[in-house]
C-alpha positions in Angstrom: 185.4 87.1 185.7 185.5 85.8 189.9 184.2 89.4 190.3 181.6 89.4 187.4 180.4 86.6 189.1 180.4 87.4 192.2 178.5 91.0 191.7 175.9 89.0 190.2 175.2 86.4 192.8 175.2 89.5 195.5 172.4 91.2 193.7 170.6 88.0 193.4 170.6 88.0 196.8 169.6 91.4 197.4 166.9 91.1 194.9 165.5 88.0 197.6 164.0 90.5 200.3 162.4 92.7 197.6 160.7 89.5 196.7 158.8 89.5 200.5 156.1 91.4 199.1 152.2 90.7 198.2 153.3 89.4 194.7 155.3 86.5 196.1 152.0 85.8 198.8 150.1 85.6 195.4 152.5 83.2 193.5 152.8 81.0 196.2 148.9 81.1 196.9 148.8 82.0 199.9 146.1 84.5 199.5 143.9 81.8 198.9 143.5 81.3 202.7 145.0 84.2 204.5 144.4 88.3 203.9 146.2 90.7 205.7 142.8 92.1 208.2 140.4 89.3 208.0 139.9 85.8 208.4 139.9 83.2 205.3 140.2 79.6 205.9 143.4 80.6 207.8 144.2 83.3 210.6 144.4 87.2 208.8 148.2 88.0 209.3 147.4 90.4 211.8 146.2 87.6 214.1 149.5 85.9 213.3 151.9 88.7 213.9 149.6 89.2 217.1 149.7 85.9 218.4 154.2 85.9 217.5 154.6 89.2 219.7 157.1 89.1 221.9 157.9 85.2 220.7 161.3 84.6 220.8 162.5 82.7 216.9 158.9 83.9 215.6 160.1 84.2 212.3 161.7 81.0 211.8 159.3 79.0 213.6 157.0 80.5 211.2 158.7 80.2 208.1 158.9 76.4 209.3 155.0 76.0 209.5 154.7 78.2 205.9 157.3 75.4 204.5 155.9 72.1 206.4 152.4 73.0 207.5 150.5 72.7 210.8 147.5 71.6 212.4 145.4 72.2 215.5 147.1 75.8 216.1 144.1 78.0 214.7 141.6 75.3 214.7 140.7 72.2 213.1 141.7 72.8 209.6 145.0 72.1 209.1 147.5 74.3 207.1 148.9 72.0 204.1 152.8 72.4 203.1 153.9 74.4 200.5 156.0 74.3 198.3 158.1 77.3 199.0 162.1 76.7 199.5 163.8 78.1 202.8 164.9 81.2 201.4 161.1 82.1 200.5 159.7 80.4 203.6 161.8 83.2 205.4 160.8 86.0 203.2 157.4 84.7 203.5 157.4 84.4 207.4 159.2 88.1 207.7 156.8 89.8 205.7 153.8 88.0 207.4 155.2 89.7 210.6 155.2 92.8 209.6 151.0 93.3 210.0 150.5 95.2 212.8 
C-alpha cells in the first residue's frame, strides 16, 4: 500500500512541470496582460527573460513577483497578486524564462 502510495504522489509530482505550459498561463490569466513577443498591459515574456539574463535566482525572484505582485519595475501600472501556489509560481516563473 506505502508503495501504491508513494508511486502515485511521484507522478503527481512529475505531472507538475508538464503543467508549465501555455494552458496553465491561460488558467491562471495571465495572458490577459502578458504574450510571449509583444507588449499587453505587462512586459512580453521576451522582455522578461531579457531583462533576468545573466540574473543570478531569476527564477525564484520571479516566481515571487508572479505570486505577490510588483510595482514600478515596468512602469506605472502595477502587477496585482495572483493567486497561484508556490509550486505554480515556479512553474510559472521557469516557463516565462524560457522566451528567448
Amino acid at each position: 500500500m506505502k508503495k501504491t502510495i508513494s508511486a502515485m504522489l511521484a507522478g503527481l509530482l512529475v505531472a507538475v512541470p508538464a503543467m508549465a505550459s501555455e494552458d496553465l498561463a491561460k488558467a491562471k490569466n495571465c495572458l490577459t496582460c502578458h504574450a510571449p513577443e509583444k507588449k499587453i498591459v505587462g512586459p512580453s515574456y521576451k522582455d522578461i527573460t531579457a531583462k533576468r539574463a545573466g540574473e543570478r535566482g531569476a527564477e525564484a525572484a520571479l516566481a515571487a513577483k508572479i505570486k505577490n505582485g510588483s510595482k514600478d519595475e515596468w512602469g506605472k501600472v502595477p502587477m496585482p497578486p495572483n493567486a497561484v501556489s508556490d509550486a505554480e509560481a515556479a512553474t510559472l516563473a521557469k516557463w516565462v524564462l524560457s522566451f528567448k
